[in-house]
C-alpha positions as CSV (number, residue, x, y, z in Angstrom):
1,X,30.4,-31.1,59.8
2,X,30.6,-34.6,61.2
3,X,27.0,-36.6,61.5
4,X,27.0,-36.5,65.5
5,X,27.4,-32.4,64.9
6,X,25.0,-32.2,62.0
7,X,22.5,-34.3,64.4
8,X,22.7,-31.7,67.2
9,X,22.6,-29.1,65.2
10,X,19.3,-30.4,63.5
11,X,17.8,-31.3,66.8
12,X,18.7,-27.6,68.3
13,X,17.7,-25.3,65.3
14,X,14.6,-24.3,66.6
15,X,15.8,-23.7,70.1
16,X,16.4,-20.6,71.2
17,X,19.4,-19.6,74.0
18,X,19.1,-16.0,75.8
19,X,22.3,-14.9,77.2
20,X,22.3,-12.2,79.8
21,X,25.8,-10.2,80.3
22,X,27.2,-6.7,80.7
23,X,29.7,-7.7,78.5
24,X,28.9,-7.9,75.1
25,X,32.4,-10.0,74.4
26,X,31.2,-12.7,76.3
27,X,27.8,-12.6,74.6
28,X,29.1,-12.1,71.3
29,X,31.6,-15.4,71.9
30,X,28.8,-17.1,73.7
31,X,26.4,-17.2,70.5
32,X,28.7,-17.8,68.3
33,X,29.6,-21.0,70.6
34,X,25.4,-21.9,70.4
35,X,25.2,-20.4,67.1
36,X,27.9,-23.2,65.9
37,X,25.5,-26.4,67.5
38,X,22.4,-24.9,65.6
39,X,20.6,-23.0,68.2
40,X,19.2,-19.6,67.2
41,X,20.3,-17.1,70.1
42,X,19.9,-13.7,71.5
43,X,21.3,-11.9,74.2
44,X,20.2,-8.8,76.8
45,X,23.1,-6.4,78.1
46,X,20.8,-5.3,80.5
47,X,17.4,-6.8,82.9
48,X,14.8,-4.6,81.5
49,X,15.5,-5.9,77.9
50,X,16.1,-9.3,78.9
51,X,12.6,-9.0,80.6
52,X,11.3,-7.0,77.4
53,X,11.9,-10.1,75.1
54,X,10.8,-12.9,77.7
55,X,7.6,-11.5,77.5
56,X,7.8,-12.1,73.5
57,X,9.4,-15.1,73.4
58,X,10.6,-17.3,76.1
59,X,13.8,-18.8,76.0
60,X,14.5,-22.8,75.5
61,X,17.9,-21.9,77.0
62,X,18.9,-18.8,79.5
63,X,22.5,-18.0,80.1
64,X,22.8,-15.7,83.2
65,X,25.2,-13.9,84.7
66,X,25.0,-13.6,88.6
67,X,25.5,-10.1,88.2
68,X,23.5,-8.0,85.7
69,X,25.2,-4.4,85.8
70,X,24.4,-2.9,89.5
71,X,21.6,-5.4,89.6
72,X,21.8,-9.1,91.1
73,X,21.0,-11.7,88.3
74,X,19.0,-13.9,90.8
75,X,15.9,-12.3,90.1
76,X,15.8,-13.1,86.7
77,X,16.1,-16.7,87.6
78,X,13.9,-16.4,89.9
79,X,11.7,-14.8,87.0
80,X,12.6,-17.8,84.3
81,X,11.6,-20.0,86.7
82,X,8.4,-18.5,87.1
83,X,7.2,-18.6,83.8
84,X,7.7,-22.4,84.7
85,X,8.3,-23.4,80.9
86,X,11.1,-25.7,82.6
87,X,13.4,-23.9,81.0
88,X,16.9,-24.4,81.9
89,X,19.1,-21.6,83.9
90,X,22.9,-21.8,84.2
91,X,24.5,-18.4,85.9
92,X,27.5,-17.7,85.1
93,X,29.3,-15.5,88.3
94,X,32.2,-13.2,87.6
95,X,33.8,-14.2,91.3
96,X,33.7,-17.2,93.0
97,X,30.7,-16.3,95.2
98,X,29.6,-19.6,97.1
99,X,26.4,-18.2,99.3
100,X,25.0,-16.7,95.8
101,X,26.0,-20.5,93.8
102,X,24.0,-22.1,96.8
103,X,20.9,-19.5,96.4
104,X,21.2,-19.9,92.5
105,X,21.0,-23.9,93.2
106,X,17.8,-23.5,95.7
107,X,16.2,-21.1,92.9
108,X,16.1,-24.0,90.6
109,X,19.4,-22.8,88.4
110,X,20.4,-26.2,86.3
111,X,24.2,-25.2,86.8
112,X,26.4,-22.1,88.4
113,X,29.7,-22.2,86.3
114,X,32.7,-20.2,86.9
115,X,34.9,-18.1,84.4
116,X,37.2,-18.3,82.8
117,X,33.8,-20.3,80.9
118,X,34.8,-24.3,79.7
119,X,32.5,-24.2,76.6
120,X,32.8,-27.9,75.7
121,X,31.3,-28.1,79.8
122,X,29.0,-25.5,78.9
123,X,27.7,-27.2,75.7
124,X,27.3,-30.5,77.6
125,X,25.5,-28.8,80.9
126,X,22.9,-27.4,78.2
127,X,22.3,-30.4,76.4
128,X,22.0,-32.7,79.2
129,X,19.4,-30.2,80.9
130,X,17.6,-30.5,77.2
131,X,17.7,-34.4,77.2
132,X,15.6,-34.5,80.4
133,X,12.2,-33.3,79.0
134,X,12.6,-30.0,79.6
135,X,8.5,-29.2,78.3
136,X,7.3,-32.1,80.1
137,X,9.2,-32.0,83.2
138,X,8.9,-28.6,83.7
139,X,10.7,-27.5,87.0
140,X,8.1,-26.3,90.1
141,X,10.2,-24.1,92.1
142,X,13.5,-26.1,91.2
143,X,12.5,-29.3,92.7
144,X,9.5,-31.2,92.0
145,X,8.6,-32.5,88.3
146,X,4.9,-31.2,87.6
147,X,2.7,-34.0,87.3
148,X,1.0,-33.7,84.0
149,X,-2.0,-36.3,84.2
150,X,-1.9,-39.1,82.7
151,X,1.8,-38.5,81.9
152,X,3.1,-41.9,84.4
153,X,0.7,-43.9,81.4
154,X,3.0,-42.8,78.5
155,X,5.6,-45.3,77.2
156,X,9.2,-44.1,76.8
157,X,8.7,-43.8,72.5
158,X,5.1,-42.0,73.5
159,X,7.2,-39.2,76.0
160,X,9.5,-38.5,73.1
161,X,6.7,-37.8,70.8
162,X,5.0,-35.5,73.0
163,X,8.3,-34.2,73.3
164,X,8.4,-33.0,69.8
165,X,4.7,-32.4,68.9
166,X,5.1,-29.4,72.2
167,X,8.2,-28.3,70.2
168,X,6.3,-27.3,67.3
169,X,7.4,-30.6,64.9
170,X,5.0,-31.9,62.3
171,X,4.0,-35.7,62.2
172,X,6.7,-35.5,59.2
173,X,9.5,-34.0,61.5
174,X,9.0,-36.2,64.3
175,X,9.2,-39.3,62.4
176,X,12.5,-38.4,60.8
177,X,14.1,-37.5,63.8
178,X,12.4,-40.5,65.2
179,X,13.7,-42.9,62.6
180,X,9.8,-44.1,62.0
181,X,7.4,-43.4,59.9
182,X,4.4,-40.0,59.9
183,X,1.9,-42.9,59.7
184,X,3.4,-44.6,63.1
185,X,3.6,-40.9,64.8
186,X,0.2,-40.3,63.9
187,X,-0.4,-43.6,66.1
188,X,1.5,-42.3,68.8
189,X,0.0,-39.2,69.0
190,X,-3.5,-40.3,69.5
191,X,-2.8,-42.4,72.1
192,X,-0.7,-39.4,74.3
193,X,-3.8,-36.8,73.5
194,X,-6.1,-40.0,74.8
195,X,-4.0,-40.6,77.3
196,X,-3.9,-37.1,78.1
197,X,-7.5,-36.2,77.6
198,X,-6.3,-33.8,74.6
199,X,-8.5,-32.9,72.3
200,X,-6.8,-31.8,69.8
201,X,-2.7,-30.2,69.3
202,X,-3.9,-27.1,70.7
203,X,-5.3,-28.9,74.2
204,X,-2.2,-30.8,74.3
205,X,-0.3,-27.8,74.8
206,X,-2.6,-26.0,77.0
207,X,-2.7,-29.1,79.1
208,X,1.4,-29.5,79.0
209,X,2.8,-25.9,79.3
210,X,-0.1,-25.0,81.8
211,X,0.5,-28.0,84.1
């Protein structure tokens, strides 16, 4: 595994990819594809379990098709987006359905793509959608960033910590991905929760995923 890969792979491995299709080929080839760049996954051949495990645990990642046996996939997305974790959405339609792309778009899907699927595209779509803060800039009916307050105060180094303290990294974790030391983090981390008006980790959270 080349450093680039080993790096994504390190940064994805505690992110989690839900993929929703009829067809357990495509889900099967679809984790192995997430499964290879370190995610975990898991997939639903059907809504109610796809709904089932959302209520468990939410997905980083959610891979849907536009159409989910007899049912629309829409919902779902419309249900993702809900939850308002900023989660990213791409649908995946089986025909080129243009009014359904454009209602997919308006429902705050990050991407509609067509099959036969491009994976490298897919792969890049996903990590792209990732990049941009997807706990902190958690979508608000697919348009407007959720002001977090306090958040416009943050330096660029103090968002990415934030970033990785609300994705469950230790002071440890974060300075190695980070390239600085637990010491500096710590640093960093008082100033976002002052910044913030945190409290503590837990408050941080609250005040982030609730926002």
């Amino acid at each position: 595994m080349s450093t680039h890969s080993y790096y994504h792979a390190y940064l994805n491995r505690d992110r989690m990819v839900h993929i929703v299709d009829t067809d357990p080929a495509i889900c099967e080839a679809l984790s192995i594809l997430f499964r290879l760049e370190g995610f975990q996954t898991t997939f639903s051949l059907d809504a109610a379990h796809f709904l089932n495990v959302v209520e468990r645990r939410w997905p980083d990642v959610a891979i849907i098709n536009m159409a989910v046996g007899s049912d629309s996939g829409l919902p779902l997305l419309r249900r993702v987006k809900a939850l308002r974790t900023g989660a990213p959405v791409v649908m995946l339609p089986n025909h080129h359905n243009i009014d359904a792309a454009v209602t997919a778009m308006k429902l705050g899907a990050t991407d509609v793509l067509s099959k036969p699927i491009d994976s490298e595209h897919l792969l890049s779509v996903v990590r792209d959608a990732l990049r941009r803060d997807v706990h902190v800039g958690a979508m608000q009916g697919g348009h407007r960033p959720v002001e977090v307050r306090g958040f416009a105060q943050l330096t660029p180094r103090e968002r990415e910590v934030l970033q990785l303290i609300t994705n469950g990294q230790s002071n440890k974790e974060a300075g190695r991905e980070l390239g600085i030391s637990p010491r500096t983090i710590e640093v960093h981390r008082a100033r976002v929760m002052e910044k913030l008006g945190a409290r503590n980790t837990a408050d941080l959270m609250r005040i982030v995923l609730t926002s």
